[in-house]
VMD Tcl script that draws the C-alpha trace (Angstrom):
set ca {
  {9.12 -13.89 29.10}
  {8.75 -13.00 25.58}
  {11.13 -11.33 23.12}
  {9.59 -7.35 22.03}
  {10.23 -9.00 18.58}
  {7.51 -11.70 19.33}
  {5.54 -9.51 20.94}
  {5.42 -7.07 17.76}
  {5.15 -9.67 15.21}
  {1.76 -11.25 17.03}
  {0.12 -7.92 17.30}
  {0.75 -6.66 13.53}
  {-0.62 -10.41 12.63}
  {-3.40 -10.23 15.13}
  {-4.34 -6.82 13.88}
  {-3.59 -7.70 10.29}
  {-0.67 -5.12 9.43}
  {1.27 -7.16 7.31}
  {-1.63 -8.17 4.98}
  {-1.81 -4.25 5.02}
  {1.57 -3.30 4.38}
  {1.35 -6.19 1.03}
  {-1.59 -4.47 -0.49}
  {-0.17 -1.30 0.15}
  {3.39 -2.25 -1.65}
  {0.93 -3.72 -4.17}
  {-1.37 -0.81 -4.81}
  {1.66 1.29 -5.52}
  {3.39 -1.23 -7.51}
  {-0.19 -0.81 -9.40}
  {0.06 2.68 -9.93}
  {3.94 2.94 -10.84}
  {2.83 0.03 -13.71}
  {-0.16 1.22 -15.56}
  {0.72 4.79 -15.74}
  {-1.24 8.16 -15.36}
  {-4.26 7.70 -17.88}
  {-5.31 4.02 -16.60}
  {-4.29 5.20 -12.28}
  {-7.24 7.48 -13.29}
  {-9.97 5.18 -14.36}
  {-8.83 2.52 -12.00}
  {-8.70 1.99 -7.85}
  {-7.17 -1.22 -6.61}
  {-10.26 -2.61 -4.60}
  {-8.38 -5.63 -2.92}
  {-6.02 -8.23 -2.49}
  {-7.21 -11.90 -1.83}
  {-4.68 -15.20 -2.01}
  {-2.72 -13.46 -4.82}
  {-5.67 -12.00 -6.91}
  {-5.93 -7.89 -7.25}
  {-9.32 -6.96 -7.53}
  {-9.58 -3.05 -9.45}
  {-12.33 -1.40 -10.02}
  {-12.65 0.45 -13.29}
  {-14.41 3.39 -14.16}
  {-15.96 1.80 -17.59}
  {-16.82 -0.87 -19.32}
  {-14.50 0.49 -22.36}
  {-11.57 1.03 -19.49}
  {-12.76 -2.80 -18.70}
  {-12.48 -4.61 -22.13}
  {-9.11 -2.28 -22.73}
  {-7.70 -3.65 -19.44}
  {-8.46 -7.16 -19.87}
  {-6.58 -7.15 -22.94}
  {-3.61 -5.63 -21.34}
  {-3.73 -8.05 -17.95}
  {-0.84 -9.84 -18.55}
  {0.75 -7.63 -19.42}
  {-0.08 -4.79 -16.45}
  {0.53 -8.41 -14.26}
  {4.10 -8.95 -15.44}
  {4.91 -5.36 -15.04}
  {3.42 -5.04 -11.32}
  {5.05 -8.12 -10.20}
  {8.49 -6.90 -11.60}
  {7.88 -4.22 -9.20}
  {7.43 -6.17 -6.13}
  {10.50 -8.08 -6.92}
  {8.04 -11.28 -6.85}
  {5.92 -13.44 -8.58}
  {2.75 -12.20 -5.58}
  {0.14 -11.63 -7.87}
  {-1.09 -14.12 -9.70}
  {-4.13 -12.94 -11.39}
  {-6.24 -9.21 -11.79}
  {-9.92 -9.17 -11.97}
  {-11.51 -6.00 -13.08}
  {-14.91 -4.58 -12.16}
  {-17.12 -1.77 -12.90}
  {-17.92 0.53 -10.27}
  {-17.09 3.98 -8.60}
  {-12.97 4.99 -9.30}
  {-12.17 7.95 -6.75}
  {-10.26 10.97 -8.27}
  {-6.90 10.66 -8.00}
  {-4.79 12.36 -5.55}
  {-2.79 15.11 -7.34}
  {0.06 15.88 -5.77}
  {0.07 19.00 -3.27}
  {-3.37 18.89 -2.48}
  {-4.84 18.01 0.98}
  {-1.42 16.13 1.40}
  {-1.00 14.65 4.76}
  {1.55 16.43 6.83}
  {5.59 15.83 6.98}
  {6.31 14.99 9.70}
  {9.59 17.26 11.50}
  {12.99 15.88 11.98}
  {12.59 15.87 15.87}
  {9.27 13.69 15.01}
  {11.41 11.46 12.97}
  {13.84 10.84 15.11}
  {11.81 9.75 18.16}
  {10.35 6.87 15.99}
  {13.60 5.94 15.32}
  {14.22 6.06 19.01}
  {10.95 4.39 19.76}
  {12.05 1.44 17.12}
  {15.68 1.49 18.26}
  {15.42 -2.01 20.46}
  {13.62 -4.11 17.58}
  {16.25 -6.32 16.07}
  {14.86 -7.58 13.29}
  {15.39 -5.18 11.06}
  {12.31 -5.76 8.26}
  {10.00 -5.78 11.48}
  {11.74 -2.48 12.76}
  {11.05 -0.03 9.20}
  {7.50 -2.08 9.41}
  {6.78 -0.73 13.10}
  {8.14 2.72 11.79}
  {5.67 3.52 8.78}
  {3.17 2.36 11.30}
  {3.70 5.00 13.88}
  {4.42 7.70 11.09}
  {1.27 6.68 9.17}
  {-0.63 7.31 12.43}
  {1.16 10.78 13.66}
  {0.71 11.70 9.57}
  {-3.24 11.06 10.13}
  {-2.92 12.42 13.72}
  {-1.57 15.98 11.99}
  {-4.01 16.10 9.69}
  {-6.94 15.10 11.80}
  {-6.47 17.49 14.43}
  {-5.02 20.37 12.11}
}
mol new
graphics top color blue
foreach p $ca { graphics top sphere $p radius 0.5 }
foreach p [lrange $ca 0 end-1] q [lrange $ca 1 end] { graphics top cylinder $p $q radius 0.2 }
display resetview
């Protein structure tokens, strides 16, 4: 018989989570480094062995960034609290427009809601894997809300 810690931990690597849950710390370690102006010409594309990949909206944005890298690197990884990234590689290509705040925001999710993931979560010991398996489920009722309206 296995522990529901085991358990947990397998599926979230099996279904990748925690690579997730890194590039999402990462991409908003990004955006609380460079700042309004460059969050807007810029979309962090992925994360591979320590490298951010960003797309940029121009090759002026590009040549601007490149000479700022270490820079933006330094600042990002003071963020995380860690030495993760180890390089950023820019590319040209399609930058989303930003989110602004108050529009098509996904839903909040109600006290009651909040505190039957906490009762869900309430038999995980480990405490890192518990407020893991917690943004999980509110991610998905989040999407779940705004999906079905």
């Amino acid at each position: 018989m296995r522990s529901l810690n085991d358990t947990l931990r397998n599926l979230f690597q099996s279904l990748h989570i925690e690579d997730r849950m890194q590039y999402a710390s990462v991409v908003r370690a990004w955006h609380e480094a460079v700042g309004e102006q460059i969050r807007g010409v810029t979309a962090p594309a992925s994360l591979r062995r320590g490298v951010l990949y960003v797309t940029v909206a121009s090759s002026v944005w590009m040549q601007q960034l490149v000479f700022l890298k270490e820079d933006i690197l330094c600042q990002v990884n003071a963020r995380l609290g860690s030495s993760r990234l180890t390089d950023i590689r820019f590319r040209i290509g399609h930058v989303p427009v930003p989110h602004r705040e108050g529009e098509d925001a996904l839903p909040v999710l109600s006290d009651e809601e909040l505190q039957r993931i906490h009762q869900q979560t309430a038999a995980i010991h480990d405490p890192d894997l518990r407020q893991t398996f917690q943004r999980v489920i509110a991610a998905h009722l989040r999407n779940r809300k705004n999906r079905d309206g």
